[in-house]
C-alpha positions in Angstrom: -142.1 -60.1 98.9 -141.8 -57.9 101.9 -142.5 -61.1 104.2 -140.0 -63.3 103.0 -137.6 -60.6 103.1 -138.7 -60.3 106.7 -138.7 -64.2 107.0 -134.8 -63.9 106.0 -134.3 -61.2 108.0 -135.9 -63.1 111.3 -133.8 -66.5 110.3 -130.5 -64.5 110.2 -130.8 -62.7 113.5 -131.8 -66.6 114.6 -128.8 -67.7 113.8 -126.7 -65.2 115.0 -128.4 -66.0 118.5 -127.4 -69.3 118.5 -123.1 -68.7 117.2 -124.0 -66.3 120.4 -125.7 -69.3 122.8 -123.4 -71.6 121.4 -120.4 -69.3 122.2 -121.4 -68.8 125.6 -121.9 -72.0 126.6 -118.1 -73.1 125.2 -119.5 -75.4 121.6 -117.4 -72.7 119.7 -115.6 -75.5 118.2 -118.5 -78.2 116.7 -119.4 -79.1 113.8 -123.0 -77.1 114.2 -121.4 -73.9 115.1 -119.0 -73.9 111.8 -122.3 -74.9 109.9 -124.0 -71.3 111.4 -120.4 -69.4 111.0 -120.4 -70.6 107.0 -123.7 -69.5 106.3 -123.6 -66.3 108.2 -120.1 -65.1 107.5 -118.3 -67.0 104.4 -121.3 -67.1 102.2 -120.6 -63.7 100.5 -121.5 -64.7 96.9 -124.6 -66.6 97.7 -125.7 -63.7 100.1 -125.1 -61.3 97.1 -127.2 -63.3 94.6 -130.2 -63.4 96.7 -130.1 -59.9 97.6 -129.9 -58.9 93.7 -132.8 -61.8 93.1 -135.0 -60.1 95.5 -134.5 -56.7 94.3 -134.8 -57.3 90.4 -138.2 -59.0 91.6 -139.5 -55.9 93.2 -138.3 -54.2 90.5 -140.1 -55.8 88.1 -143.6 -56.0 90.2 -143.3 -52.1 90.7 -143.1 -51.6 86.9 -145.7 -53.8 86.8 -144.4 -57.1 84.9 -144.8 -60.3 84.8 -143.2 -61.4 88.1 
């Protein structure tokens, strides 16, 4: 589990590179950009729901059930 939270980790920093590139280089207003905004910024719930996912599975491993 400790990779793919690293995975996630890696892909969100990705992404905030590019609303960065894409920023500097004036495409703050395509279709691409709002794509990366929604996921990073306006995705609260979904954000929440894979964070408790991810900790209810490690959780569980520790106490040593069926995962």
């Amino acid at each position: 589990m400790k990779k793919t939270i690293e995975r996630i980790t890696k892909q969100h920093d990705a992404l905030v590179d590019v609303i960065q590139w894409l920023d500097e280089k004036n495409f703050s207003n395509t279709k691409i950009r709002e794509k990366v905004d929604n996921i990073l910024n306006h995705s609260r719930k979904l954000h929440e729901e894979s964070n408790m996912e991810l900790e209810i599975y490690q959780i569980k491993k520790r106490n040593g059930e069926n995962v």
